[in-house]
Steps between C-alpha positions, in 0.01 A plus 500: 500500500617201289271430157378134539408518173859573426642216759264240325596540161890508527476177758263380203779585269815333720209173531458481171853582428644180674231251383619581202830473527436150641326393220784572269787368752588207273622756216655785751828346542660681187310854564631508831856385409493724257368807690779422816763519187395839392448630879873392564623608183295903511767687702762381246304625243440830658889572578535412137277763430691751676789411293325629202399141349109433457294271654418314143858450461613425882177252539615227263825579565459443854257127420747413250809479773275364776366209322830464317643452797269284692465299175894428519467430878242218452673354146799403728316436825259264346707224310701493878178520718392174242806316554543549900133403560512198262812380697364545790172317401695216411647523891184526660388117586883444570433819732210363606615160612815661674271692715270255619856341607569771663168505697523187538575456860243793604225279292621208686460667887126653322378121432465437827178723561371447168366156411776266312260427244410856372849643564682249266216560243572886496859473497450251177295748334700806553833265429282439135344794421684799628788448294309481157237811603813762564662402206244504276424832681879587401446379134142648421705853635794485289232383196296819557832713435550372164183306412079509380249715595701641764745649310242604224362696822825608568552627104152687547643687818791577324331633202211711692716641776725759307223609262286542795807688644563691232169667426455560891878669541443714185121583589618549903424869554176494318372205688590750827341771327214320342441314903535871626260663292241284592537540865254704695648875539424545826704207637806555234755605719407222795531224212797622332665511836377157591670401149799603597493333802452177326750532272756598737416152693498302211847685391592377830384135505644433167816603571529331829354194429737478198808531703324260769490206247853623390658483798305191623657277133845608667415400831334182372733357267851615621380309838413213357794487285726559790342189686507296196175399363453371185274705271569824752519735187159464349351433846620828649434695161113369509476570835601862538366544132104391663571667809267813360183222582549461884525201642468282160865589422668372820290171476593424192860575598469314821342152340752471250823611712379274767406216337795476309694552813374212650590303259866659392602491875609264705532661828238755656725755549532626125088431475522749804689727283261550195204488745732817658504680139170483447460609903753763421342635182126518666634684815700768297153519277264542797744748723649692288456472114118508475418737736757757411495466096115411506269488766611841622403613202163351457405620823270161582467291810679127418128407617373680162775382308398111547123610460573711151692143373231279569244707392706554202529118418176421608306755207837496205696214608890535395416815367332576817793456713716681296353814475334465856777715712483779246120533493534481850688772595283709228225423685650613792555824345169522436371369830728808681353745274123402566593493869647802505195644360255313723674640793493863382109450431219597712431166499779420765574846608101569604482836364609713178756384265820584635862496394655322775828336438519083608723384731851467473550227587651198281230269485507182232151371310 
């Protein structure tokens, strides 16, 4: 029979658990940077073990080259990210007023169902306005790489992230074994096995979402150099580069590359041909990259996937979003588990426990 006592007081605990976790959301953004930084970096440490070097000496030898490098990555990235985005902000109400040339025409044939009056108004007002709000959109983003409180943020990332990564890489095993001993006996092995479960899916995500949003900054911005676009480079870097946050990536990606096709090009034929790239990108991404290097591995329904990211957003915002796939598909680990153990119960069976093994068959959350 199952203790309700029992069943109260852990989903007490897991209540409790996550109210106050959302309490503390604003401040998380380091721990959990942090902790993902000492998850990745833990089975480099342990091979270093095996080559005879300890874990106080591998540990900060191990944060040392990571941030080093990362570090170096952004000290060149950022002075060129700054420059490319405050040239483009400069080009955006020349962009702007190119396009609406473009469109022109198609505005023309749409005045005649909307009323003359209301449809010259709008097209005055986006003529005015749209112009100044993208680039100052531009200019407040290239500001926040090298300016205020933003970067003061930034600094206080920096600083937290490897100390936080530090003490939880060197202290990794006795967190496990401190977690462990806490655990009720009884249900050791079924938890430890469910751990491994989890960590062999996020293993798996990790990797393949890195080589998605790899593969994706190739796809990206050798197509859109190849057509011609101006700005291709940093628009086909950011866009593989956010491709980890579905959806807000590609429309990003898709915005820029068409607006500023519509204004670069005269003819519709090369506008066809970045609209293609991005086309391109999104079909090898939904056939064949993301389901092979990730969803396979999450083992969730597409119809979860969307669910998990709005959830996600809606209760941690970018956070939220960020972190929403991989708490989803450790949910689903956890959702399989409690199934499985549901449908072994008397509960669903309708007489003594048994040990009857589930179906085979592959089923998706």
């Amino acid at each position: 029979m199952i203790d309700n006592s029992k069943t109260w007081l852990w989903a007490a605990i897991l209540i409790a658990s996550g109210l106050a976790i959302y309490a503390v959301s604003n401040i998380l953004l380091p721990f959990i940077v942090g902790t993902f930084v000492a998850y990745a970096l833990n089975p480099a440490v342990n091979k270093l073990e095996k080559w005879k070097i300890s874990r106080g000496l591998a540990t900060p030898l191990l944060i040392l080259s990571f941030f080093t490098l990362i570090g170096g990555l952004l000290f060149f990235a950022i002075p060129f990210l700054k420059s490319e985005l405050t040239d483009l902000a400069k080009l955006i109400p020349f962009y702007a007023r190119k396009t609406l040339d473009t469109l022109q025409p198609h505005m023309d044939k749409l005045s005649h169902y909307v009323d003359t009056k209301d449809f010259s108004q709008l097209q005055e007002t986006a003529t005015s306005h749209i112009g100044d709000m993208l680039s100052w959109g531009l200019n407040l983003l290239a500001r926040v790489l090298t300016n205020s409180l933003a970067i003061a943020n930034l600094i206080s990332l920096i600083i937290l992230t490897p100390i936080i990564s530090f003490y939880m890489l060197r202290d990794w095993p006795h967190i496990i074994q401190a977690i462990a001993r806490i655990l009720p006996r009884s249900q050791l092995p079924m938890i430890v096995e469910q751990a491994r479960k989890i960590n062999q899916v996020l293993g798996a995500y990790i990797r393949g979402q890195a080589t998605v949003c790899f593969i994706l900054m190739i796809i990206y911005t050798t197509g859109l150099s190849l057509v011609g676009l101006n700005f291709s480079l940093i628009i086909g870097i950011v866009t593989g580069l956010l491709s980890f946050i579905p959806y807000f990536g590609v429309l990003i990606g898709v915005a820029a590359g068409m607006g500023i096709a519509l204004s670069q090009f005269p003819d519709w034929f090369s506008i066809g041909m970045v609209a293609g790239v991005f086309l391109t990108g999104q079909i090898i991404e939904g056939y064949f990259l993301t389901p092979k290097l990730v969803g396979d591995s999450i083992g969730l329904h597409p119809v979860w996937l969307i669910f998990s990211l709005l959830a996600g957003g809606s209760l941690f915002g970018f956070i939220g979003i960020v972190l929403a796939l991989p708490l989803a598909a450790v949910v689903g680990v956890v959702v399989r588990c409690f199934l499985s153990l549901y449908m072994n119960s008397p509960l669903y069976l309708g007489g003594p426990f048994t040990n009857h093994k589930l179906p085979t068959t592959k089923e998706s959350l």
